[in-house]
N, C-alpha and C positions, 0 to 999 in steps of 0.2 A: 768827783770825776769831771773832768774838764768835758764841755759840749762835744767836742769832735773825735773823743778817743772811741774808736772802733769803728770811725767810718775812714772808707777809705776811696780815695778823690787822684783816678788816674789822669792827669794832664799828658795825655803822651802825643807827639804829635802828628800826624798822617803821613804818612812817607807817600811823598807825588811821582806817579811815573805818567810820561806822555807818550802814549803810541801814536805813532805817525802810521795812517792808510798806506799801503802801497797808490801810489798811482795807479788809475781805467778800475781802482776800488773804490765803491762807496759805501760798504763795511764788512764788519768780521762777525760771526758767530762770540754769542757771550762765551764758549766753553773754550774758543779756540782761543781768543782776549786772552781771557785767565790764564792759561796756557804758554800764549806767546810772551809775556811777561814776566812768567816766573813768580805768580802769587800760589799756585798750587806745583803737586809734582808729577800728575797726568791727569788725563781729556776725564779718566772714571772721576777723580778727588771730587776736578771741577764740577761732572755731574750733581754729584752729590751736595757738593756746597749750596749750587744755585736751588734746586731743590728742595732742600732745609731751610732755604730761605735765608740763608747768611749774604747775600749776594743784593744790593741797591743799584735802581739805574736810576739815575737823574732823581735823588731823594727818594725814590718807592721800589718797595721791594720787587726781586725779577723774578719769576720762576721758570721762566721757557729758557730752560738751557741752549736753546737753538735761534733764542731771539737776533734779531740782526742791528749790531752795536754801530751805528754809524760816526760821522767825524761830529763835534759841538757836543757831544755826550759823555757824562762820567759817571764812572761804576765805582762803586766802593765796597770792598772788602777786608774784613778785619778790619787793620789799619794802613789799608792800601789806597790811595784816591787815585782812580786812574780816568786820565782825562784823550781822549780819544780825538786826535788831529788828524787831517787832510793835508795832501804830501802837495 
């Protein structure tokens, strides 16, 4: 039996999305994020996600689905990296 047969080594690679702040904003709700990007397919999912703890802000997990995501911050979900810019 060769070393690696039945491990299995996903290289997949993060799909980047960058939201841009509205301008007179200095940021968004993590549930409304998820939301306005289209990594979920409504505000309940999103609850649920962050919750579960499937949801990272800046390397550490988030669980305040109401946390306030501002611009120089990224979230990561599943295999979503989303990088959060000022307009």
């Amino acid at each position: 039996m060769p070393a690696n047969e039945g491990i299995f080594f996903c290289l997949c690679d993060m799909e980047q999305i960058k939201f841009i702040l509205r301008e007179n904003e200095t940021f968004i709700p993590l549930i409304q994020l998820l939301k306005a990007v289209h990594v979920v397919y409504s505000g309940s999912e999103a609850q649920e996600v962050v919750a579960a703890g499937y949801v990272t802000r800046n390397g550490q997990t988030e669980l305040r689905k109401r946390a306030k995501i501002a611009a120089g911050e990224t979230i990561v979900f599943q295999n979503y990296e989303i990088k959060v810019l000022s307009a």
